[in-house]
LOKE-570823 format. One record per residue (C-alpha): residue number from 1; residue in one letter; y, x, z. Coordinates in pm, 1 decimal, padded with zeros to 6 digits. Layout:
BEGIN
R    i  aa         y         x         z
R  NUM   A         Y         X         Z
...
//
This chain:
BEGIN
R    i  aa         y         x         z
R    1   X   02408.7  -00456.9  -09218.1
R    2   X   02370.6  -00080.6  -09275.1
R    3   X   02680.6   00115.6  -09203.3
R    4   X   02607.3   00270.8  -09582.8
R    5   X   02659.4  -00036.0  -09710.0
R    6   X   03041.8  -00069.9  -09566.6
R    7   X   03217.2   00068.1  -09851.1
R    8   X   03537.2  -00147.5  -09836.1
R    9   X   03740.7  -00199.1  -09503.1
R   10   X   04060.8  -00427.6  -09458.3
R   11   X   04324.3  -00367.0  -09192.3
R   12   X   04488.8  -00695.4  -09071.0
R   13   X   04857.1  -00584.7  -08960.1
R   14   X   05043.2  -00310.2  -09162.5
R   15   X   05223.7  -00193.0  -08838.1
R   16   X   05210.8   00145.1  -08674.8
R   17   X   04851.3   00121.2  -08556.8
R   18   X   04726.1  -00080.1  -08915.9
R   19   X   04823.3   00177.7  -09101.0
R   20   X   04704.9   00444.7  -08873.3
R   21   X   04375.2   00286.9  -08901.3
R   22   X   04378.5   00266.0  -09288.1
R   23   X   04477.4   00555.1  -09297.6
R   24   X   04190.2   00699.6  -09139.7
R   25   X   03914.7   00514.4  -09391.3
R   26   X   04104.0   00575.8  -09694.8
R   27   X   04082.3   00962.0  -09565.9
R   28   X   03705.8   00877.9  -09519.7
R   29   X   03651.8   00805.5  -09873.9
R   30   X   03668.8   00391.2  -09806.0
R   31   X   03852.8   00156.8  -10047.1
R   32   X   04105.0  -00005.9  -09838.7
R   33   X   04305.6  -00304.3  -09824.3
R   34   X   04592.6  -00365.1  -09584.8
R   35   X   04740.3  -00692.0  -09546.9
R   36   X   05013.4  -00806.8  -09396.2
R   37   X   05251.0  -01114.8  -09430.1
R   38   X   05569.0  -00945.7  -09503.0
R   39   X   05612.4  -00694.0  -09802.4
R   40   X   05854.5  -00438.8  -09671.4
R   41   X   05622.6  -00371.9  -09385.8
R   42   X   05298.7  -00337.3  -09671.6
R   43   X   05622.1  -00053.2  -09849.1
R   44   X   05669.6   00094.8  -09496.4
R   45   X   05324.5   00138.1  -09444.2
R   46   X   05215.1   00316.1  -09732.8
R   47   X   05519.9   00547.1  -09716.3
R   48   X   05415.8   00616.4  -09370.9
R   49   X   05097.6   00717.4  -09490.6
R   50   X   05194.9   00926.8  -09727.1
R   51   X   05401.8   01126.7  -09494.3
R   52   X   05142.1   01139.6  -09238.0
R   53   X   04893.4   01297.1  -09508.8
R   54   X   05177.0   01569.3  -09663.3
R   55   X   05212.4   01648.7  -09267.2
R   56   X   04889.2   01706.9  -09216.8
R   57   X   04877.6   01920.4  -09495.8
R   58   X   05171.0   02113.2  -09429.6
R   59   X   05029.9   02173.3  -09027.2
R   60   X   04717.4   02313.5  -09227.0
R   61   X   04480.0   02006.3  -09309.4
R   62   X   04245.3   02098.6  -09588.0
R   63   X   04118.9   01751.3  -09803.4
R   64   X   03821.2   01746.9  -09973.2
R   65   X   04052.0   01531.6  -10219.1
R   66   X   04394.3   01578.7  -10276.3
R   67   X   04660.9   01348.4  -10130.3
R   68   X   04716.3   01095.1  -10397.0
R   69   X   04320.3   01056.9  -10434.6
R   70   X   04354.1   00891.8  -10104.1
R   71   X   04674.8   00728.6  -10125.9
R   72   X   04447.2   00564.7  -10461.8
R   73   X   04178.3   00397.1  -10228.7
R   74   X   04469.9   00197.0  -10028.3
R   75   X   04579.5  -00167.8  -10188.5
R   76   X   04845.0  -00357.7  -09987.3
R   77   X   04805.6  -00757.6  -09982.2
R   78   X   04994.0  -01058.6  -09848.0
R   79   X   04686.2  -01278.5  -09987.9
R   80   X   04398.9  -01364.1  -09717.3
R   81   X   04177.1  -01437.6  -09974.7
R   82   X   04171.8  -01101.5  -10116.5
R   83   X   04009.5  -00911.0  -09788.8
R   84   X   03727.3  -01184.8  -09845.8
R   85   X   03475.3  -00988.0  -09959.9
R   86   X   03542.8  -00663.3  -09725.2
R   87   X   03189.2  -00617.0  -09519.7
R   88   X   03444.9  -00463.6  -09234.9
R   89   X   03748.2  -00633.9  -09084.0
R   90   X   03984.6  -00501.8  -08847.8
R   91   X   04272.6  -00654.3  -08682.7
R   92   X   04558.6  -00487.2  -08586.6
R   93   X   04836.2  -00788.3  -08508.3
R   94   X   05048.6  -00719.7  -08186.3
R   95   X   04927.7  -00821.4  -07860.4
R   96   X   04952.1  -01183.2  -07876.1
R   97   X   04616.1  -01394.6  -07772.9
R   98   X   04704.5  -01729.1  -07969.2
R   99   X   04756.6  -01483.4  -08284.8
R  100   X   04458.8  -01296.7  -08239.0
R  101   X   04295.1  -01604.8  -08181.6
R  102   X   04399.9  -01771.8  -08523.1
R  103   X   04381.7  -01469.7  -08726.0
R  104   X   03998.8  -01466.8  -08598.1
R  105   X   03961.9  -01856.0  -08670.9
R  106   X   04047.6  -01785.2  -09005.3
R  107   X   03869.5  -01521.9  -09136.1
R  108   X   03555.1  -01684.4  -08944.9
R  109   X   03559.4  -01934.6  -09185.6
R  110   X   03689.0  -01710.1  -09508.9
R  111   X   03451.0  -01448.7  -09469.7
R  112   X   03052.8  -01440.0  -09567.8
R  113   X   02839.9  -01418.7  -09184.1
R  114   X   02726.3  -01072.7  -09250.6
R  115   X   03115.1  -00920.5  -09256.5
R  116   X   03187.8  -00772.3  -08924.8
R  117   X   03519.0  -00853.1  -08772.2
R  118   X   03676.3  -00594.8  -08492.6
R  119   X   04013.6  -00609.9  -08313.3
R  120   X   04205.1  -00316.6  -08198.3
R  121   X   04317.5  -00488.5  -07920.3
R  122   X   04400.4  -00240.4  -07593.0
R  123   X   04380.4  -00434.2  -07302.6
R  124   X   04258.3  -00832.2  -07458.5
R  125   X   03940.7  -00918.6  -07370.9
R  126   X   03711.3  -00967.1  -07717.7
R  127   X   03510.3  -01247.2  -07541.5
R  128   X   03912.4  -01444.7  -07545.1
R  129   X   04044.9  -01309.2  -07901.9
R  130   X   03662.7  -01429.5  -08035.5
R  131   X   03657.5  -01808.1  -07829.2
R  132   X   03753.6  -02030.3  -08048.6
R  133   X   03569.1  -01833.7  -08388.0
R  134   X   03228.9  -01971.0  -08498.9
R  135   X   03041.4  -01665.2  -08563.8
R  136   X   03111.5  -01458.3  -08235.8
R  137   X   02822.6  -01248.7  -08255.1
R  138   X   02993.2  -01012.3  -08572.6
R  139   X   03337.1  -01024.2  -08375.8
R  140   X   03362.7  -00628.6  -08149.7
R  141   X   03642.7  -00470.3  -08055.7
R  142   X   03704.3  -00113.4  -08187.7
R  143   X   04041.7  -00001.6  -07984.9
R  144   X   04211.3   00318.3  -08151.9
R  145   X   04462.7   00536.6  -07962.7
R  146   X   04801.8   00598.9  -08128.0
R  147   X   04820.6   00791.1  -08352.2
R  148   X   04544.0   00612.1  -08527.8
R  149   X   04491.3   00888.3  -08754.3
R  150   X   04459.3   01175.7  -08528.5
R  151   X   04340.2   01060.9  -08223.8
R  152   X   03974.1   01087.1  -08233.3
R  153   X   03855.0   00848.2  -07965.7
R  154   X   03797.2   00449.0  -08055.5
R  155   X   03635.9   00232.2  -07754.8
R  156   X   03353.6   00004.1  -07964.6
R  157   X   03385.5  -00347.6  -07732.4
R  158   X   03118.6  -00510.3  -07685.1
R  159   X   03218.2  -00902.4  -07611.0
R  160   X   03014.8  -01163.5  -07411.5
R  161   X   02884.6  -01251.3  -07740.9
R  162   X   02874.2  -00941.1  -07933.6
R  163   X   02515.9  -00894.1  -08122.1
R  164   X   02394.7  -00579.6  -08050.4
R  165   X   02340.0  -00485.3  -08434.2
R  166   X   02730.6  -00522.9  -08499.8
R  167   X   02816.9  -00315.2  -08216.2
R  168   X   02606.7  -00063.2  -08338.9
R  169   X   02662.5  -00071.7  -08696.8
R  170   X   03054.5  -00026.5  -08593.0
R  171   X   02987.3   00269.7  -08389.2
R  172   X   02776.6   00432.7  -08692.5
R  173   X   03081.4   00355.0  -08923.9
R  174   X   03321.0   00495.0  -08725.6
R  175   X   03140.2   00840.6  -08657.6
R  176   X   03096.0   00825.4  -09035.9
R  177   X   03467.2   00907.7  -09106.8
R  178   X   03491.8   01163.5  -08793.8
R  179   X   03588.7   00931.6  -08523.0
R  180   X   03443.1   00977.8  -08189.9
R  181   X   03349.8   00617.1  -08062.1
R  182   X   03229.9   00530.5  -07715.4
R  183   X   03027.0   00221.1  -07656.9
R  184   X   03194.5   00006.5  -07355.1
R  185   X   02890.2  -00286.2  -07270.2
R  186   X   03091.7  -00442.1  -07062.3
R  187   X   03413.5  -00675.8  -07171.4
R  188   X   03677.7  -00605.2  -06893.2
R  189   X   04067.4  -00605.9  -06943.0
R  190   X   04195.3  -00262.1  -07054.1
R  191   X   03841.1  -00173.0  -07132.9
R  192   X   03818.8   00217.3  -07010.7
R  193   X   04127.9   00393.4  -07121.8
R  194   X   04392.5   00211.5  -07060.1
R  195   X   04226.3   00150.4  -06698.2
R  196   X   04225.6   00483.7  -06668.3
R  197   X   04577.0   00511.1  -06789.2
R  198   X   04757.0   00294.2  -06619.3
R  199   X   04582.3   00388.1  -06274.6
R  200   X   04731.4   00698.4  -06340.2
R  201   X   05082.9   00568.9  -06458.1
R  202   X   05119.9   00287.1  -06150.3
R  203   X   05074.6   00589.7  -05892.7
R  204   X   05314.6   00777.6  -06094.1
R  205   X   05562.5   00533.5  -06048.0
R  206   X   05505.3   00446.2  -05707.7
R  207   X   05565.5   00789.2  -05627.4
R  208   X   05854.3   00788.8  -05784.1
R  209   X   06003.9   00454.1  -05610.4
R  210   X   05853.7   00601.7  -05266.5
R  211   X   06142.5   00874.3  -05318.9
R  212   X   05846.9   01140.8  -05273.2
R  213   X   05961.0   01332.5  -05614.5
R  214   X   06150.8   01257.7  -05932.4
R  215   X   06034.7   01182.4  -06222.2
R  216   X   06046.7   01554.1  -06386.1
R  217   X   05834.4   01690.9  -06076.5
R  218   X   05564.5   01398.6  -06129.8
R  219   X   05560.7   01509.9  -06479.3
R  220   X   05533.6   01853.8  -06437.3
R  221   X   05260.8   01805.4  -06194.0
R  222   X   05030.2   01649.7  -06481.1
R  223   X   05113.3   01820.5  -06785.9
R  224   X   05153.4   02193.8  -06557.7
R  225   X   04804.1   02136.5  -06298.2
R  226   X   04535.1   01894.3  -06381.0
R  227   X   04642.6   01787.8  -06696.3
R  228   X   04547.0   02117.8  -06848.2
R  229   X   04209.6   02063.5  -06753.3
R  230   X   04143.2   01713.4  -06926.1
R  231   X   04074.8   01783.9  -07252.4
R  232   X   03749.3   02035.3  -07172.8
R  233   X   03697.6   01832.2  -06794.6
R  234   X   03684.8   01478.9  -06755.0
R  235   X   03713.9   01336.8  -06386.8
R  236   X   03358.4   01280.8  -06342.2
R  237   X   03266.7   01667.5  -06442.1
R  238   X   03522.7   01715.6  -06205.3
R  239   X   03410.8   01537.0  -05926.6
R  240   X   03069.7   01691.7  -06012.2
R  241   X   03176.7   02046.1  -06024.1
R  242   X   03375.0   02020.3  -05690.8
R  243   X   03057.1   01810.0  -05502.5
R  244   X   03021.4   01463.0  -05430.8
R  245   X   03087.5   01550.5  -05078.7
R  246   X   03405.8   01736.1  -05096.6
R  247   X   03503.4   01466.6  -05338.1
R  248   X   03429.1   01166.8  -05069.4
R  249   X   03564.6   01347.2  -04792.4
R  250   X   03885.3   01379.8  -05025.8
R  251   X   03857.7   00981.1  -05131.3
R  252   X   03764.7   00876.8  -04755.7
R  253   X   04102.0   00989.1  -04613.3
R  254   X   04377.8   00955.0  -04919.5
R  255   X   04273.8   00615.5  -05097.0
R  256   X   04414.9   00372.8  -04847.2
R  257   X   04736.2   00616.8  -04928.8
R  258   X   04778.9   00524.7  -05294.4
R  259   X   04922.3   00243.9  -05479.2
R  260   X   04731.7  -00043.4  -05515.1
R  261   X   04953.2  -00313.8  -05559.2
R  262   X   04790.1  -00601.1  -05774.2
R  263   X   05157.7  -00629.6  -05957.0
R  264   X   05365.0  -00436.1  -06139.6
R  265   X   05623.4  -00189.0  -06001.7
R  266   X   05994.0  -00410.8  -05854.7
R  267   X   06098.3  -00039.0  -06026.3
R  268   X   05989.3  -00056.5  -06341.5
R  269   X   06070.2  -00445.4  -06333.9
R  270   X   06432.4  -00372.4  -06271.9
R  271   X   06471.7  -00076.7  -06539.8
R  272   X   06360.9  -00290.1  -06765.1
R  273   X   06608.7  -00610.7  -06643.2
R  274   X   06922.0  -00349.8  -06656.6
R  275   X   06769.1  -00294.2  -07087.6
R  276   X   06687.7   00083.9  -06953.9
R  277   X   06326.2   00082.6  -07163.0
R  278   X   06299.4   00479.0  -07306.1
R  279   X   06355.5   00603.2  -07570.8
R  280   X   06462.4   00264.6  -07776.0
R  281   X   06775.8   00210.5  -07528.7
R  282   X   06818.7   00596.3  -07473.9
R  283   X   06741.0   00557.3  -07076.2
R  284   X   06408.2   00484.1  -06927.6
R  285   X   06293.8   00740.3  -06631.1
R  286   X   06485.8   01036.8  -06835.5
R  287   X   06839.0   01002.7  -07028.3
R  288   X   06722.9   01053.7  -07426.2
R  289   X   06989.0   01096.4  -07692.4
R  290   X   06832.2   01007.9  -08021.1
R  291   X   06757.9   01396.0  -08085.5
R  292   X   06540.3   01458.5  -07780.3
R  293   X   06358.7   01117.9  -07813.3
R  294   X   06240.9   01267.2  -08199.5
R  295   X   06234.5   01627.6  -08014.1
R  296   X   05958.9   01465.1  -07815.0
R  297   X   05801.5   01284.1  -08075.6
R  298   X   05766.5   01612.4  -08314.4
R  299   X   05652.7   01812.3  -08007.9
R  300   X   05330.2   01525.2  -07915.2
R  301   X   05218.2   01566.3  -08278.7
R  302   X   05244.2   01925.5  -08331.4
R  303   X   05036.2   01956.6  -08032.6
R  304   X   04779.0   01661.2  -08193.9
R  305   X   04783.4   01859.0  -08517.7
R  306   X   04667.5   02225.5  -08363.3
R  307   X   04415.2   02057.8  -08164.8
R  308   X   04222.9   01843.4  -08408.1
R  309   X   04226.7   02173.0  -08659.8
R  310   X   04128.3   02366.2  -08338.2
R  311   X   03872.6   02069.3  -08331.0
R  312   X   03737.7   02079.0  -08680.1
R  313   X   03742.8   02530.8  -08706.9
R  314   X   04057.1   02468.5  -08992.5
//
């Protein structure tokens, strides 16, 4: 199938990544259906969207179309049989395998052979979420970053039994409504990102457990140093621009230094026991009243919103 020939998508999950992701093709001039089995969630979604787009407008977004134009290619559904005939199909249910699994068994058999069906799974393997579906070969995985709709990066999965036409007909689609997909050929856990990720966030912690510095120094450290650097210098540029050498002599003596514990932190395992998870219990690694936790929030997409405009020359 063509990627031209895509004209309808349907989101499976009306939560904050679903409608993210509708979002996102509805902006793209797709006729979208989101479905979801319970109706105030399908309400919450599209009033979520709705906000996100006057937002974006207000931070200096310029649409083609106006904001109900797009709001006008979204229809909500709790009816399986009314996503039947999309020729794109993503799922966006939380992270449970035997959901994934069934959701996937299901529109295997509703859906004509040709319709390619994608989860937005972050760290599930597609080969596991696609085992017990008949047609693997049209199931990928196309794994957004929150939020959905500003966030430019998607990994496009490619799973044991991925055919190499639906991988690349999902990479075409995506770049066709200004994403910036990256093909990952091979199916591990966590894929690229959130390997990277959580490298990252399991030394953070460790250091923090280790008593070497608190959590506002670790932070500072990432968003005030290298952090800075990311978004124009990946690590590999890096390692490239300071020479292989100096970068082995570096890994030679430090790696048998940093965390690699195969488990999770007994730190993080006992914040979460004593119900001290962030900002939904108002304590994590930082106190947060409910002001400073939306402080936060407000600050991350401020920051998203100047640099996608930076981005696109708005």
């Amino acid at each position: 199938m063509r990627a031209e020939d895509i004209s309808t998508i349907a989101i499976v999950g009306a939560g904050l990544m679903g409608r993210g992701i509708a979002q996102v093709f509805a902006s793209g001039n797709h006729d979208v259906y989101i479905l979801d089995v319970k109706e105030d969630i399908l309400a919450d979604a599209i009033r979520d969207i709705r906000t996100n787009l006057t937002t974006m407008v207000q931070g200096g977004f310029n649409w083609p179309t106006g904001i109900d134009a797009i709001m006008n290619k979204i229809r909500t559904t709790q009816d399986m049989n009314d996503i039947k005939n999309a020729r794109m199909i993503i799922e966006a249910v939380p992270e449970n395998l035997d959901l994934k699994q069934k959701i996937f068994q299901q529109l295997d058999r509703l859906c004509p052979p040709e319709t390619i069906l994608a989860t937005n799974t972050s760290v599930i393997r597609v080969t596991e979420i696609a085992a017990k579906a008949h047609h693997q070969q049209r199931i990928v995985g196309t794994h957004f970053w929150n939020p959905a709709y500003l966030i430019p990066l998607v990994e496009v999965v490619k799973g044991d039994s991925s055919a190499e036409e639906a991988v690349e007909t999902t990479y075409r689609v995506l770049k066709s409504v200004g994403k910036h997909p990256v093909r990952v050929m091979k199916d591990v856990p966590g894929f690229i990102g959130n390997r990277l990720q959580h490298a990252l966030w399991r030394e953070a912690v460790s250091i923090v457990a280790s008593g070497i510095a608190p959590p506002d120094a670790v932070d500072d450290v990432v968003k005030q140093g290298f952090g800075m650097r990311l978004p124009v210098l990946g690590p590999l540029e890096n390692a490239d621009m300071v020479g292989l050498d100096m970068t082995l002599a570096i890994h030679d003596y430090i790696l048998k230094y940093i965390d690699s514990s195969p488990g999770s932190s007994p730190l993080l395992r006992e914040k979460v026991k004593k119900g001290e998870l962030g900002f939904k219990s108002g304590k994590g690694f930082y106190n947060w009243s409910r002001e400073e936790s939306e402080k936060s929030k407000e600050r991350l997409l401020k920051h998203l919103l100047d640099w996608v405009l930076k981005q696109q020359g708005q």
